[in-house]
N, C-alpha and C positions, 0 to 999 in steps of 0.2 A: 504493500500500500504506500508506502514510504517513498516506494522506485515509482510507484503513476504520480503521486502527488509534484514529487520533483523533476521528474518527467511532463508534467504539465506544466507546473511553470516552467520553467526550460520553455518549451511547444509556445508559451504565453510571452515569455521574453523575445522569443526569435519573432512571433507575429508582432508584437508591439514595436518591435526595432524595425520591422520590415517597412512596420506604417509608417515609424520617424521620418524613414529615407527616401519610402515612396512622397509622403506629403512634402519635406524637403523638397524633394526632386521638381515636383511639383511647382510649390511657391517658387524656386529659385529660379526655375523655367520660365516664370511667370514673369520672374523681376529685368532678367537676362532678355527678353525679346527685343529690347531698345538697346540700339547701340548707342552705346556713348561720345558725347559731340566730344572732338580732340580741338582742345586750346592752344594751338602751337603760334610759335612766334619764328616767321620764315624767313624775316629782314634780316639784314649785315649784325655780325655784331650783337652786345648783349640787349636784352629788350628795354628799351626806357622804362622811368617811374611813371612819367605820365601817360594820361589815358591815351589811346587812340583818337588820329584826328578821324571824324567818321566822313567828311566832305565828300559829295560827288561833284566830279567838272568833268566838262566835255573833253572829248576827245578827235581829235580828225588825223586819219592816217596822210602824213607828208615823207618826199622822199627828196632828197637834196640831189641837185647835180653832180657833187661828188661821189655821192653812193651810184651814182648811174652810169657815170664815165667808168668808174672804178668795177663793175659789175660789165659793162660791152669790152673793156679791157680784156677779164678773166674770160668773156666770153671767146674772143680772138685768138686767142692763147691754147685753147683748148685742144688735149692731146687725145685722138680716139684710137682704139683699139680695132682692129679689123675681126668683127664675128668669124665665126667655124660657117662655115655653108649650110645650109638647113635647118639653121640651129634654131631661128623665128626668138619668141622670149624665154625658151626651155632652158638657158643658161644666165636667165634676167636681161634686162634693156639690152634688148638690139643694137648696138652702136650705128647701122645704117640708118636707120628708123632714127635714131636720137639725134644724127646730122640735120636728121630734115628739124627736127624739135627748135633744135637751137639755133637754126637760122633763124626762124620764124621769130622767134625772140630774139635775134638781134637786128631782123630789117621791118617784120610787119608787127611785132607784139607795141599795141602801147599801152604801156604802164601807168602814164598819165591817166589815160583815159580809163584803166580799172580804178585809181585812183578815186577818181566821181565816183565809181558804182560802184567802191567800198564804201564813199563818204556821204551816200544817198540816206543811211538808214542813219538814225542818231547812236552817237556810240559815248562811252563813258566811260572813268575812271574813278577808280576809289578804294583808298588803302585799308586792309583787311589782313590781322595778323601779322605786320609790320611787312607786305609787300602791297606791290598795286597791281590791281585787278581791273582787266578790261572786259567790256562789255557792251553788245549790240542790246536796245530797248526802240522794241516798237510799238508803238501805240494804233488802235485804229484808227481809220483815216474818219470815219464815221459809225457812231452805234442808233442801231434802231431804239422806238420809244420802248424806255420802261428796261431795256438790256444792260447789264454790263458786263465788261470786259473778264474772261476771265486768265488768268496769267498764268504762264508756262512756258517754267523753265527750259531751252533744248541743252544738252552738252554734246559736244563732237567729241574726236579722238584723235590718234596718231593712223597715218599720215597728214590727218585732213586739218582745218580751223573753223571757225565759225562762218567762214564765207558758204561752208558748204550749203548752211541754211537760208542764203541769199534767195535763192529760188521758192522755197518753201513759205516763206513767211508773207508775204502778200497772200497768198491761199489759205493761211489761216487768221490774219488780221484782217483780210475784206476778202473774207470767202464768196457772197454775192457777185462780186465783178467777176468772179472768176468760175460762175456757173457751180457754184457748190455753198447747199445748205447755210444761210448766215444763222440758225438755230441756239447756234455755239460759235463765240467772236472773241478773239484769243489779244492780250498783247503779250510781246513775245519777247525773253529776256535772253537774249545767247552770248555769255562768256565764254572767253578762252583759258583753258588751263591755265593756270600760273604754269611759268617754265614755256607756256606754246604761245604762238603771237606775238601780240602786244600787252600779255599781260605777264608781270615781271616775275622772271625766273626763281626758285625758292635760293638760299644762300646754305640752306644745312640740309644734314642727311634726312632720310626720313615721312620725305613729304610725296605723299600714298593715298589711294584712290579715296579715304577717309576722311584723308586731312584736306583732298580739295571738296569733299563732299560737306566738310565742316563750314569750308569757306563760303560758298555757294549758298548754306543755309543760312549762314551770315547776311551773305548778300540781299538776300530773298527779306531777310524781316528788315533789313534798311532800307531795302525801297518801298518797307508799307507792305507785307504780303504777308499775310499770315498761314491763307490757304492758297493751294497751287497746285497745279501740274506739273509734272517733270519726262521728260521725253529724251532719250539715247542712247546710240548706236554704240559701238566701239569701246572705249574708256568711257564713253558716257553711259553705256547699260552700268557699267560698275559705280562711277560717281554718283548715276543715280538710285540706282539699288541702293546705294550705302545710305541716299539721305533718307532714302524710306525707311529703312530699318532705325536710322536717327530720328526721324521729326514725321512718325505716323499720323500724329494731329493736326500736323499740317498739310500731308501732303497728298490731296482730294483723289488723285491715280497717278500711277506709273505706267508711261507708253514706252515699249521696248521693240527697237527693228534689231536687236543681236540679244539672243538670251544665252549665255553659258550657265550651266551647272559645274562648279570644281570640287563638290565631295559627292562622289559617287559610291551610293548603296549598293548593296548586294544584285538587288532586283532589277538594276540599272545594267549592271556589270553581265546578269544571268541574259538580259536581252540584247544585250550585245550578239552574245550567242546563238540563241533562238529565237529572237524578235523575228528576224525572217520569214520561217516557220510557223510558230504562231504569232502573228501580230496581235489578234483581239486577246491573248491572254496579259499582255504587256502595255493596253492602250494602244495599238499602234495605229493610225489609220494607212492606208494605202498611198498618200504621199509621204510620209513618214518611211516607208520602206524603199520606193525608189530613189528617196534622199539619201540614205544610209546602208544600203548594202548595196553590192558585197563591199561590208563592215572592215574587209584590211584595205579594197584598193580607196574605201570612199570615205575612210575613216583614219585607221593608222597612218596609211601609208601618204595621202593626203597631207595630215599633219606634220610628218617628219621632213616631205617636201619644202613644205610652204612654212616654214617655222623657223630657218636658221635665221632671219632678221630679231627674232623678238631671244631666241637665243646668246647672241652677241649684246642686245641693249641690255638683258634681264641680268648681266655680267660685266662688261666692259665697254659700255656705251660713248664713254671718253675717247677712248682709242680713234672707233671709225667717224666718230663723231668729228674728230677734230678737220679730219680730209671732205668731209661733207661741207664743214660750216666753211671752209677755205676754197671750195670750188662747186662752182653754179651749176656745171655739167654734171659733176660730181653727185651731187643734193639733184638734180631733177633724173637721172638715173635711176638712183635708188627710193624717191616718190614715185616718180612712172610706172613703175614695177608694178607698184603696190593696187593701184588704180587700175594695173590690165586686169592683173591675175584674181586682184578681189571683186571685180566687176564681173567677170566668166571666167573661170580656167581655162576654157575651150580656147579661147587669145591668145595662149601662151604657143597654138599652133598658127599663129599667125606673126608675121614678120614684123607689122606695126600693133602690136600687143593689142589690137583693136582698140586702140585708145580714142578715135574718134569718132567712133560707133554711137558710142553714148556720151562723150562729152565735146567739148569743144578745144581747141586749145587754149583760146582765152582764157578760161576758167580752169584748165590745169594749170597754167604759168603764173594767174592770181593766186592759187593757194600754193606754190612753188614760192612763186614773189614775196608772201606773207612770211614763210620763215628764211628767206635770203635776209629781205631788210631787216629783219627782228634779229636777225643772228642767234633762234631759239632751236636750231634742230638737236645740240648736243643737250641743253635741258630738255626736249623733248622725250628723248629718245632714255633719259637718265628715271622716265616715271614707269619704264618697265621694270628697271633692279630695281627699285622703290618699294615696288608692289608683290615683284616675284621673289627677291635674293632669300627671304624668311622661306621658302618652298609651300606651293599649294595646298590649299589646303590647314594651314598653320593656324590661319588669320581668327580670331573672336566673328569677324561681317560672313566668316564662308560658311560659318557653324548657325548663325542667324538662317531663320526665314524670312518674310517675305510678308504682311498682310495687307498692306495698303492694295486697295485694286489695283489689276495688273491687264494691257490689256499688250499683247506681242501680234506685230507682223514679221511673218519668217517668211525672208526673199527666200527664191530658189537657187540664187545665185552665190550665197552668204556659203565661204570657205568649207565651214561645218555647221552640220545642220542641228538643231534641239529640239526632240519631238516633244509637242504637249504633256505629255507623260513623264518627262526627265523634267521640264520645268517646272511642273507643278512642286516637286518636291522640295522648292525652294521657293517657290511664289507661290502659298497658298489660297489665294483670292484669284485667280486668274478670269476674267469677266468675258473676256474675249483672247478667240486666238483664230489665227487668219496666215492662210497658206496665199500669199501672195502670187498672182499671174508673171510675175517679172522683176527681174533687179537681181543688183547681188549687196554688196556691202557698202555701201556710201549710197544708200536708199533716198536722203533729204537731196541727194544733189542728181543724182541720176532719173529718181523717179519721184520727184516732189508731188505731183498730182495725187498719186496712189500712197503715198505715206499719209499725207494730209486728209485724205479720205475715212484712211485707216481711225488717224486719230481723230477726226471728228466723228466718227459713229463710235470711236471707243468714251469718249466725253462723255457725248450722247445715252450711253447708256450707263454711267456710272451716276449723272445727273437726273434720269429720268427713275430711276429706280434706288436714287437715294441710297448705292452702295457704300458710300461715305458719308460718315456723320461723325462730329467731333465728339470725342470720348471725354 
């Protein structure tokens, strides 16, 4: 009797300790869902006593005659390599192809003249965490009676800047003129990385898709915003992932044209294997499968391809960094690249990487131009060790979910593909998800019509159905 009674409690200890851990588990799960906004100070040097000045002042992109001489110089100068025979971009920028590039930029490009159609939208400056942050802010040109505005953040990425959303942003600030629903009328806030652009490179180690996602929220509650939208691609799916997971109360949805998952479960990893196979046991829909298998040549092998750029920045970004930021040929080489082969793979069998398929050259040479004059490619290129050198997977934001409304367009053209099924795992709220007719990765610049469509029925329904509500 003696052995049941202590035997039962024993049986009563182990159940009451299990509940300790379990309810633990619980609450601290509970407390853990917010990530924590990071206070960094990015400026030179130690941080002042005093406050921060919060000032915003205009901004206008100018380029002086010296940078221009000094830029058709390096251009004259330039030493090309004669391609292998066949090679098209299989071995990266064409050197024949990148003759014609560079002419064009040094007899028909003018600079000047992107100059205006940089400095058409209003742009801004304002110090945040002891660097300065630049920023595109557009207002509607006009709101219908009784409407207003509602504002949304975009973030871009590397290789690209915020010129990408040039295209885009009239389609969502005066959707009406432009034969789309004015139901939802957006003003549209698009910074540049600190380190990309014009906005000023960070001075210490450290500053990671968190700390600009810190910034950014900054930003956002000094211009007045308490609630917002947040929308992007690239670094910007991560920037703004992170601010969801930081500032859920604020932030009404999240639109995503690149969705990655970086901890991958069991069930993830088991459909790798058999998703094929059985798709409906895995979620799979039938785009889903032609996106991703066969899983080594569409998937592994894919990746190890297309991946020795972010492998050298994610390590030694200074290095190559330094031959970029010192020559124009150089730096628009290795951007071009990026632009064929993330636009279609299929261009990499083509001699001119199909680079003017879907864009134009004005508009490659503007966002080339943007880190020539800013001299930001080697900060740029410095926020993938930033993000990666800790190893995937490491992070507190990768371990985080997701529950702000989420609504995802997946191009078909987008490197690697993420079936609804792998992102739910990380975006619990997913409201919408849309297998896009076209595009691949720089979606705001290539297919602004069909982004913008996206996210206005993604609005549309997060607003009509009142899937956000301040807590």
């Amino acid at each position: 009797e003696f052995y049941c009674s202590l035997a039962g409690i024993m049986l009563l200890e182990v159940f009451l300790a299990l509940g300790a851990v379990i309810i633990y588990f619980l609450l601290s799960r509970k407390k853990e869902e917010i990530l924590p906004f990071k206070e960094g100070w990015w400026g030179k040097e130690q941080k002042p006593d005093t406050e921060e000045d919060t000032t915003i002042w205009p901004f206008k992109v100018e380029t002086t005659e010296e940078e221009l001489s000094d830029l058709y110089r390096r251009l004259d100068q330039a030493r090309f390599t004669e391609p292998l025979e066949n090679s098209c971009f299989h071995y990266g920028t064409n050197s024949v192809y990148l003759r014609k590039v560079i002419s064009y930029w040094k007899n028909q490009f003018n600079w000047k003249k992107q100059v205006e159609v940089l400095n058409k939208y209003p742009q801004f400056k304002t110090k945040i965490q002891g660097i300065d942050i630049h920023f595109v802010h557009v207002k509607p040109p006009r709101l219908p009676e009784g409407q207003s505005a509602k504002p949304l953040l975009m973030v871009h990425g590397w290789p690209g800047s915020f010129y990408e959303f040039y295209k885009i942003i009239p389609l969502l600030t005066d959707p009406a003129s432009h034969g789309l629903s004015d139901e939802h009328i957006f003003e549209v806030i698009c910074p540049s990385i600190p380190g990309y652009g014009f906005s000023e490179a960070p001075h210490k180690k450290d500053f990671n898709s968190v700390s600009a996602a810190s910034v950014f929220y900054e930003l956002m509650l000094r211009l007045g915003f308490s609630e917002f939208y947040a929308q992007g691609g690239d670094w910007g799916w991560l920037i703004c992932t992170n601010l969801a997971q930081m500032a859920p109360n604020h932030m009404k949805g999240l639109h995503l044209n690149l969705a990655s998952v970086t901890n991958m479960g069991f069930i993830q990893l088991l459909s790798i294997l058999l998703g094929r196979y059985l798709p409906g046991l895995f979620g799979f829909q039938d785009e889903d499968v032609r996106r991703m298998f066969p899983f080594l040549k569409k998937g592994l092998y894919r990746i190890l391809v297309e991946s020795g750029y972010a492998h050298i920045q994610a390590t030694k970004p200074d290095t190559v960094g330094c031959g970029l930021n010192d020559s124009p040929v150089g730096l628009a080489a290795y951007i071009l690249e990026k632009f064929s082969t993330w636009t279609d793979l299929e261009f990499r069998n083509l001699e001119d990487g199909g680079l003017e398929r879907k864009f134009n050259l004005d508009d490659l040479l503007t966002n080339i131009m943007i880190y020539w004059v800013s001299g930001c490619i080697v900060s740029s290129m410095r926020f993938y060790k930033e993000n990666l050198q800790k190893g995937i997977g490491t992070q507190k934001h990768e371990r985080l979910t997701v529950q702000v409304p989420t609504g995802i367009a997946s191009f078909p053209n987008e490197v690697m593909h993420t079936p609804q099924a792998w992102a739910q795992k990380k975006y619990t709220n997913i409201v919408s998800f849309h297998f896009m007719p076209r595009g691949g990765h720089f979606a705001a610049l290539e297919e602004p019509e069909l982004l913008a469509k996206d996210i206005l029925q993604f609005v549309g329904k997060v607003e009509k159905e009142q899937l956000w509500r301040k807590k």
